[in-house]
N, CA, C, O and CB atoms as a CASP TS submission, in Angstrom:
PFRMAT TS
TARGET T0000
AUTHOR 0000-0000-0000
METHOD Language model
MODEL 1
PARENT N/A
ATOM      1  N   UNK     1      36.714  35.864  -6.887  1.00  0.00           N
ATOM      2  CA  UNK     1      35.504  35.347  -7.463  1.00  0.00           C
ATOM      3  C   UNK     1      34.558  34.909  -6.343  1.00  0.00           C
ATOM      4  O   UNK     1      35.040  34.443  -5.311  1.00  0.00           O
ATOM      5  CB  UNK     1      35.812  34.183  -8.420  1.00  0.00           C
ATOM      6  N   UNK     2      33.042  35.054  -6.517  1.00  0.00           N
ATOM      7  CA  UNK     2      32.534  35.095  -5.517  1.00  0.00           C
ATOM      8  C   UNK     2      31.827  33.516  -5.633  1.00  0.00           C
ATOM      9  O   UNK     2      31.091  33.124  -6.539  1.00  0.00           O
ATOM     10  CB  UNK     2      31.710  36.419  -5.371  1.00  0.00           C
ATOM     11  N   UNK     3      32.217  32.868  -4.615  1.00  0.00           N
ATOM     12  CA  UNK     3      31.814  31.371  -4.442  1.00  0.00           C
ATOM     13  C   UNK     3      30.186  30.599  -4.059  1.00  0.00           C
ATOM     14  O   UNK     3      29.659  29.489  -3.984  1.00  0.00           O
ATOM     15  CB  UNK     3      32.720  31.014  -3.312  1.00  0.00           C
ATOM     16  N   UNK     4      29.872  32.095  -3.891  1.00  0.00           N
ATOM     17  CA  UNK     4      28.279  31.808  -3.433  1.00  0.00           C
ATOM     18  C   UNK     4      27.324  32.649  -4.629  1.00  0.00           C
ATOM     19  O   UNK     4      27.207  33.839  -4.922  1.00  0.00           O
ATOM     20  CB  UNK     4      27.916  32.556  -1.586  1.00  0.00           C
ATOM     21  N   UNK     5      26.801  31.548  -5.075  1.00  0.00           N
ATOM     22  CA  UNK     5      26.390  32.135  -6.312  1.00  0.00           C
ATOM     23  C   UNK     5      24.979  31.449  -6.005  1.00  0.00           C
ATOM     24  O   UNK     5      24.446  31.109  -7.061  1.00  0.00           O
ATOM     25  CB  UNK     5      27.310  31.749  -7.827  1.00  0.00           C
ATOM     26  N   UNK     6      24.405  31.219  -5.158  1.00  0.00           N
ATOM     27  CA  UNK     6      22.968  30.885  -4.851  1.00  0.00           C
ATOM     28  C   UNK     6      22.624  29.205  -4.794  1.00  0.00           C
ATOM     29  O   UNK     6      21.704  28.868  -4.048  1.00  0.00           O
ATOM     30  CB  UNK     6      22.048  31.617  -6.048  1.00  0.00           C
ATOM     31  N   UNK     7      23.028  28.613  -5.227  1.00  0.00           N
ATOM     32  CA  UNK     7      22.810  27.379  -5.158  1.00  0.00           C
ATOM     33  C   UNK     7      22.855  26.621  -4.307  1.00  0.00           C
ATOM     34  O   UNK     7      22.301  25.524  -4.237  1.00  0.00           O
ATOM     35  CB  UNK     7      23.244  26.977  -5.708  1.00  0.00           C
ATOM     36  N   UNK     8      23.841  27.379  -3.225  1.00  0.00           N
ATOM     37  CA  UNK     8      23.406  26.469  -2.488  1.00  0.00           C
ATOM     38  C   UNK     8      22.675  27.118  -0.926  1.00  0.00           C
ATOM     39  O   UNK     8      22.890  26.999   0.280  1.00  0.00           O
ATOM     40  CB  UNK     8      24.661  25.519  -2.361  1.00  0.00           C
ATOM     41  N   UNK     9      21.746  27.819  -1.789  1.00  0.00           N
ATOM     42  CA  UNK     9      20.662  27.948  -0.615  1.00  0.00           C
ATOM     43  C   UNK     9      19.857  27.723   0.340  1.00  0.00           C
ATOM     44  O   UNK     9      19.436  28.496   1.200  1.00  0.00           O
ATOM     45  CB  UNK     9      20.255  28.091  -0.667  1.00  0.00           C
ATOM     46  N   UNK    10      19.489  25.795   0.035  1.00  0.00           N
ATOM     47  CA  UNK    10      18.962  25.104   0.165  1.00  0.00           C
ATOM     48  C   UNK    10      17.015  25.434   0.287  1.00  0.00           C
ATOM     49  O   UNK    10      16.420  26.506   0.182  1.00  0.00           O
ATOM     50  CB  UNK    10      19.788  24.644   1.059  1.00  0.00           C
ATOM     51  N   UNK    11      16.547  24.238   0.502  1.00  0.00           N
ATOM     52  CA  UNK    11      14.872  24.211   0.096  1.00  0.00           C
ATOM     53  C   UNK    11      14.018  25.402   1.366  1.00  0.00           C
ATOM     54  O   UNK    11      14.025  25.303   2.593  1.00  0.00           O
ATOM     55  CB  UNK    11      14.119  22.108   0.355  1.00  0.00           C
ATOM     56  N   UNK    12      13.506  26.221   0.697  1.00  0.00           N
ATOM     57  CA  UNK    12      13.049  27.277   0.951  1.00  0.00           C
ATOM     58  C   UNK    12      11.270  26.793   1.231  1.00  0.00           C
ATOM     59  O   UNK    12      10.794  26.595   0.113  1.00  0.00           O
ATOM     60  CB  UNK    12      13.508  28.326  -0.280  1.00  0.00           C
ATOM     61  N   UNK    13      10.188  26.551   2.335  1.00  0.00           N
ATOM     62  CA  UNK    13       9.040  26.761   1.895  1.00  0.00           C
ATOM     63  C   UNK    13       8.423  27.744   1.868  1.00  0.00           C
ATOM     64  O   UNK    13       8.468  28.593   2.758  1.00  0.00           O
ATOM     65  CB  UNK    13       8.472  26.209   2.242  1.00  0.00           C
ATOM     66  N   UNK    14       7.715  27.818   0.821  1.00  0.00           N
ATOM     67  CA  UNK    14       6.926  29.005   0.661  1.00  0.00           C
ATOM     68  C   UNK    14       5.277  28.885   0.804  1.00  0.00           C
ATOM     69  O   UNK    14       4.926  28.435   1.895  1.00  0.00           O
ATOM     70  CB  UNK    14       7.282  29.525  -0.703  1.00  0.00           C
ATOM     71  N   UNK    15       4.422  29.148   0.063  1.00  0.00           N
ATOM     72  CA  UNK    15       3.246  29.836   0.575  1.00  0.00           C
ATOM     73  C   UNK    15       2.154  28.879  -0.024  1.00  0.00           C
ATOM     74  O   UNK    15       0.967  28.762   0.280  1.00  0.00           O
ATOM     75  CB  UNK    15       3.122  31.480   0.096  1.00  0.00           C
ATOM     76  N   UNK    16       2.946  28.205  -1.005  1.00  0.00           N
ATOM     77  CA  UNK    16       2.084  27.158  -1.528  1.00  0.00           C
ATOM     78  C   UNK    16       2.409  26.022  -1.023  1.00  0.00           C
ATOM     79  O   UNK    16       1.647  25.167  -1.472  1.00  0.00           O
ATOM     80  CB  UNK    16       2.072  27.023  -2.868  1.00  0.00           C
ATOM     81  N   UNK    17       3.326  25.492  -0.157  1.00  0.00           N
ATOM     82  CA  UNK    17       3.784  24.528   0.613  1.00  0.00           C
ATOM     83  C   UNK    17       2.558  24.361   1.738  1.00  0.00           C
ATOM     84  O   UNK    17       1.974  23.316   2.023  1.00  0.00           O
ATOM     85  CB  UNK    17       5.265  24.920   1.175  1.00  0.00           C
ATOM     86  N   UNK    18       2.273  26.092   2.463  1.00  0.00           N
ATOM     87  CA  UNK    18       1.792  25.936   3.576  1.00  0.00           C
ATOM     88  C   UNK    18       0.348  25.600   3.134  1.00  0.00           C
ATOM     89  O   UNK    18      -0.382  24.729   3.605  1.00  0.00           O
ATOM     90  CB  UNK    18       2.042  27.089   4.485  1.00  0.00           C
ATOM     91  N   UNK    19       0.037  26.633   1.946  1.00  0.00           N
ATOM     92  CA  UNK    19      -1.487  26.524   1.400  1.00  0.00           C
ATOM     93  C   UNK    19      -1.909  24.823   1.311  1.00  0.00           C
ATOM     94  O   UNK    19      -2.871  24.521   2.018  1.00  0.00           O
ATOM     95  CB  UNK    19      -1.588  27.326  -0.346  1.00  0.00           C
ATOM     96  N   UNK    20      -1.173  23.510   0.376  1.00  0.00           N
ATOM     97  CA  UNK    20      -1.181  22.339   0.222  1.00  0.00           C
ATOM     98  C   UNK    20      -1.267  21.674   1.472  1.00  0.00           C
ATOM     99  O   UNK    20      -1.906  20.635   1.636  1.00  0.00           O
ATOM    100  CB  UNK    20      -0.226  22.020  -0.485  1.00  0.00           C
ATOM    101  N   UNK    21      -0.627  22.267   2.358  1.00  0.00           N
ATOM    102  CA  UNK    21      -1.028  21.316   3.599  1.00  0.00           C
ATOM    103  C   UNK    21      -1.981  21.630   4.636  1.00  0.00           C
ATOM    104  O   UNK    21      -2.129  21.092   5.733  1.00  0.00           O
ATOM    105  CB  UNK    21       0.062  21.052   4.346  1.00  0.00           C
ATOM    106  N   UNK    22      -2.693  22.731   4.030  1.00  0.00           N
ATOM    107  CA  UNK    22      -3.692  23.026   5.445  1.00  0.00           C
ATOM    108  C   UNK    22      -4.976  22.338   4.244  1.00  0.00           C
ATOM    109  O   UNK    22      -5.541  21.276   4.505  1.00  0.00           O
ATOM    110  CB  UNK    22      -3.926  25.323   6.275  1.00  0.00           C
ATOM    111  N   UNK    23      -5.265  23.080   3.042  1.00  0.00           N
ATOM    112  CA  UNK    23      -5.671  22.155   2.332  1.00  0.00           C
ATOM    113  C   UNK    23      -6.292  20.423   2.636  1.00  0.00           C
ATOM    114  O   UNK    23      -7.315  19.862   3.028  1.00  0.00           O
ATOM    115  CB  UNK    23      -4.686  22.238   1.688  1.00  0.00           C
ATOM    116  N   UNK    24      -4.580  20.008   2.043  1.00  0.00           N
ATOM    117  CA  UNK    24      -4.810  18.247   2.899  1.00  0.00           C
ATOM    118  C   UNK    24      -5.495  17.977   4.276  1.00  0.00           C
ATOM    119  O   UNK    24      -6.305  17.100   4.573  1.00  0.00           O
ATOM    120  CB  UNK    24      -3.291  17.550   3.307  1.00  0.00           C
ATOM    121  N   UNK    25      -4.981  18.910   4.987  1.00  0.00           N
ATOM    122  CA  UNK    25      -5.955  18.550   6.681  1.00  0.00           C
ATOM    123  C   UNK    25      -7.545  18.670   7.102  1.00  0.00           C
ATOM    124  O   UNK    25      -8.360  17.996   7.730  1.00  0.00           O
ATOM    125  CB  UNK    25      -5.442  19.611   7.816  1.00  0.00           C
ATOM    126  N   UNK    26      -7.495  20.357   6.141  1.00  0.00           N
ATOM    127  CA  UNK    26      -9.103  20.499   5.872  1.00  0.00           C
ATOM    128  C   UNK    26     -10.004  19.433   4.826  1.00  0.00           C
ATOM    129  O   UNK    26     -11.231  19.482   4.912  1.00  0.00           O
ATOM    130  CB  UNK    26      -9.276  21.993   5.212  1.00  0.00           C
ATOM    131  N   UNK    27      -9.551  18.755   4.130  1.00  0.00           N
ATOM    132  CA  UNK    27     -10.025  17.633   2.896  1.00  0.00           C
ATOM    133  C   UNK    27     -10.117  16.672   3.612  1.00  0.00           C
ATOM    134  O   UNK    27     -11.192  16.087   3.481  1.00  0.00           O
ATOM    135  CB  UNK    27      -9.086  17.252   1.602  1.00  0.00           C
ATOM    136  N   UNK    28      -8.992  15.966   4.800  1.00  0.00           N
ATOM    137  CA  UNK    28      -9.362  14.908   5.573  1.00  0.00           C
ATOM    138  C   UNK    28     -10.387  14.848   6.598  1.00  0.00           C
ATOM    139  O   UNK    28     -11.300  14.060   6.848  1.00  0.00           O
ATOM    140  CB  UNK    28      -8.413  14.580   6.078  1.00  0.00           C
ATOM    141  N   UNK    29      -9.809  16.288   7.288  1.00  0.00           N
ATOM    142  CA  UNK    29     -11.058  16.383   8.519  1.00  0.00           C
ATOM    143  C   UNK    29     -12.544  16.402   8.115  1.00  0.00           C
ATOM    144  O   UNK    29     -13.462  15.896   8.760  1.00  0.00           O
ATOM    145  CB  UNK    29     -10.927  17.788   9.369  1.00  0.00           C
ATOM    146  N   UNK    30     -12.641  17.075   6.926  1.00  0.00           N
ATOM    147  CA  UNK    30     -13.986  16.742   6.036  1.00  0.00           C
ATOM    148  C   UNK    30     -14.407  15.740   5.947  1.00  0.00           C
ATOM    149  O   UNK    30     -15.444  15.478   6.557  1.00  0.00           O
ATOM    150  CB  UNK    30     -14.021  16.946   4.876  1.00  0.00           C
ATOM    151  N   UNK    31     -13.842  14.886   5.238  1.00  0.00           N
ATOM    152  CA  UNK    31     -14.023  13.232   4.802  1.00  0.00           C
ATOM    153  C   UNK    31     -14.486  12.605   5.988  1.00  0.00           C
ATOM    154  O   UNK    31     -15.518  11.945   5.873  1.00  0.00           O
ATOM    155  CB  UNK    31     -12.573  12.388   4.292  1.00  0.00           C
ATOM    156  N   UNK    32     -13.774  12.689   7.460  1.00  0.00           N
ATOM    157  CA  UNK    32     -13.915  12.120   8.722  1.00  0.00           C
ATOM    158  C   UNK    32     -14.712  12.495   9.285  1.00  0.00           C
ATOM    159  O   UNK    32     -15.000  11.800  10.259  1.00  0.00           O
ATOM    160  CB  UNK    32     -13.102  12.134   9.429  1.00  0.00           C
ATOM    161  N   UNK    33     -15.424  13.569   9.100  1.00  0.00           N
ATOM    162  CA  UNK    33     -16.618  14.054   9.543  1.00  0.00           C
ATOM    163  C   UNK    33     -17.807  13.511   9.025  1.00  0.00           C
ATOM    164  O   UNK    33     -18.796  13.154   9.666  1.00  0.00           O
ATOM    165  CB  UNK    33     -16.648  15.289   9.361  1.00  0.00           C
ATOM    166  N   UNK    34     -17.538  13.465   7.220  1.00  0.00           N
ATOM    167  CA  UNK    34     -18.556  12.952   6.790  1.00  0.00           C
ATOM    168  C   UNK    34     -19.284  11.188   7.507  1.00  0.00           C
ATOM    169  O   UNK    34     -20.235  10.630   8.054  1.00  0.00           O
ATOM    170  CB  UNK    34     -18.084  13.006   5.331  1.00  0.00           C
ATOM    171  N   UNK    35     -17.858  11.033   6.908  1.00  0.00           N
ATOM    172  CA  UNK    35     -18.093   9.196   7.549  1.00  0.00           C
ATOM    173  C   UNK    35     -19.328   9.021   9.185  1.00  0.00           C
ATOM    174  O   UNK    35     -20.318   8.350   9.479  1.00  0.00           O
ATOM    175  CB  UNK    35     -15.874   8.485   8.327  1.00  0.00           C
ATOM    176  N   UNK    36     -18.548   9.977   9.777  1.00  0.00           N
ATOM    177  CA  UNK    36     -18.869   9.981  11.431  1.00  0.00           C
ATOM    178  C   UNK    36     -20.382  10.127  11.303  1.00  0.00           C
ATOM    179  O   UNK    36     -21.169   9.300  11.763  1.00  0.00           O
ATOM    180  CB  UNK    36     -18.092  11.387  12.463  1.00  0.00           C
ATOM    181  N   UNK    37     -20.765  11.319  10.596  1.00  0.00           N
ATOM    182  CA  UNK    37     -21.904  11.791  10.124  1.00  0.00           C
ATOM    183  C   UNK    37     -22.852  11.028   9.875  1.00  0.00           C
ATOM    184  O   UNK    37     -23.937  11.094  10.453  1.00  0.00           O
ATOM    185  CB  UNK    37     -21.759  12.376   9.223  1.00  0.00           C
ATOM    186  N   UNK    38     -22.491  10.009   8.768  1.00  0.00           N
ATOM    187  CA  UNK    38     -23.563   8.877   7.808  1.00  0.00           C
ATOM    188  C   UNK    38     -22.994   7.309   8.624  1.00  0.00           C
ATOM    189  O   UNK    38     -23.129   6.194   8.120  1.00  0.00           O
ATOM    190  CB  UNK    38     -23.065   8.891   5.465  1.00  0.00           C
ATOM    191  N   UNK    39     -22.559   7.504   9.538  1.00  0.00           N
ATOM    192  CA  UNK    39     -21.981   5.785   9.832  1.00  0.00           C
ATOM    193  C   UNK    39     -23.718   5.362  10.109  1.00  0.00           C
ATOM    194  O   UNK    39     -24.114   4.470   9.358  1.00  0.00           O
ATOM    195  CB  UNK    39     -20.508   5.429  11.732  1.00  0.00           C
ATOM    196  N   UNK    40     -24.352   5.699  10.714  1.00  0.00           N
ATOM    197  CA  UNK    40     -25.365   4.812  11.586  1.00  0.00           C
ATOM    198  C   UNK    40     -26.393   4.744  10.081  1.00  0.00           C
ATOM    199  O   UNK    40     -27.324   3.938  10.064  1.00  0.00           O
ATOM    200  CB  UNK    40     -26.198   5.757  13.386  1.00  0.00           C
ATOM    201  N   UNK    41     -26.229   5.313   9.314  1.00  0.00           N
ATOM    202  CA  UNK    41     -26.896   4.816   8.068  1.00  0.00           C
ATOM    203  C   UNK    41     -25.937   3.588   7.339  1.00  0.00           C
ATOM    204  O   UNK    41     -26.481   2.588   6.872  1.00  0.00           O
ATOM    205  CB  UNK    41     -27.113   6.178   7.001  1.00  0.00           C
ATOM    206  N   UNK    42     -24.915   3.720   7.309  1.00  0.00           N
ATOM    207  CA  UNK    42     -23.840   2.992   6.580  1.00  0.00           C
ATOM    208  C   UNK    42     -24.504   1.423   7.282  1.00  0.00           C
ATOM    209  O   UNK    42     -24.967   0.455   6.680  1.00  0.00           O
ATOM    210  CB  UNK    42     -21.908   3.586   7.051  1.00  0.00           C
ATOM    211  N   UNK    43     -24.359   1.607   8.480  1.00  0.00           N
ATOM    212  CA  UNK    43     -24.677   0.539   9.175  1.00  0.00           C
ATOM    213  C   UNK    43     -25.987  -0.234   8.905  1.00  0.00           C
ATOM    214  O   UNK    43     -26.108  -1.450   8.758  1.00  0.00           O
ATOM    215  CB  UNK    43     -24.631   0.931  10.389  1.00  0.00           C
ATOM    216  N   UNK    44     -26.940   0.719   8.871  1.00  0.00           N
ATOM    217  CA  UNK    44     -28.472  -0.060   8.944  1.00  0.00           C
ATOM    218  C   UNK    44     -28.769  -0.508   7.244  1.00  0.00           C
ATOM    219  O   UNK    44     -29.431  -1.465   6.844  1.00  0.00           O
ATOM    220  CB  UNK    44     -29.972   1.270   9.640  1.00  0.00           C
ATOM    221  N   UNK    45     -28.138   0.389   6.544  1.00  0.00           N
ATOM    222  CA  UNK    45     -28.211  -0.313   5.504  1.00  0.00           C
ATOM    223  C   UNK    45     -27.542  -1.660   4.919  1.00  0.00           C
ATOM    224  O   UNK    45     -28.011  -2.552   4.213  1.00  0.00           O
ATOM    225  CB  UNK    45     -28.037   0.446   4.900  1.00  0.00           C
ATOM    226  N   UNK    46     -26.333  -1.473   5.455  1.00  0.00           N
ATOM    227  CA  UNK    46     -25.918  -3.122   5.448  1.00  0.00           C
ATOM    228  C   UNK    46     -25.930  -3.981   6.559  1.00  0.00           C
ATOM    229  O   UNK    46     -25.098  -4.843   6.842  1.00  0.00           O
ATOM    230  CB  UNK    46     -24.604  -3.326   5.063  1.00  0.00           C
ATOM    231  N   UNK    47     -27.199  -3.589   7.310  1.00  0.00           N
ATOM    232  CA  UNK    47     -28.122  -4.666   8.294  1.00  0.00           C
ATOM    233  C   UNK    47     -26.852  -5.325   9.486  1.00  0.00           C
ATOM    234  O   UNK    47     -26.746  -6.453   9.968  1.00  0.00           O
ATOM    235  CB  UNK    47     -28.963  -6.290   7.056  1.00  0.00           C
ATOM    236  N   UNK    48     -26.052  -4.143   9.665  1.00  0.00           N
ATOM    237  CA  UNK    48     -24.689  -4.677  10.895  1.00  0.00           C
ATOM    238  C   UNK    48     -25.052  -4.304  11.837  1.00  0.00           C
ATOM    239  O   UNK    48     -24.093  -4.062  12.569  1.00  0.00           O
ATOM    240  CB  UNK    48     -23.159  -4.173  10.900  1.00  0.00           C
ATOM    241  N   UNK    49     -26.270  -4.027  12.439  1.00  0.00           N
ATOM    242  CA  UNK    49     -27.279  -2.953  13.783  1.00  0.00           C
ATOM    243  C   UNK    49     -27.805  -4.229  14.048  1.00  0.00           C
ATOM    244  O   UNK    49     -28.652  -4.376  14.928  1.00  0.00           O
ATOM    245  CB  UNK    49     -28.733  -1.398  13.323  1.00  0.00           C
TER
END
């Protein structure tokens, strides 16, 4: 009887693993750009200049 019957293959990533995390990096580096972008407004509007 054959004892390897797949289970225990263990966690495999695949393509949506990699897709979700470049995703997440591109969504942050965005966000951090934005901020960087609008700080010196952020600032003068709440009169911290």
């Amino acid at each position: 009887m054959d004892k390897n019957n797949g289970s225990d293959q263990g966690y495999q990533a695949g393509d949506k693993l990699l897709i979700g995390l470049l995703l997440a990096v591109l969504t942050f580096g965005m966000f951090a750009q934005t901020i960087l972008n609008i700080a010196t407004t952020i600032r003068t509007d709440l009169e911290l200049v």
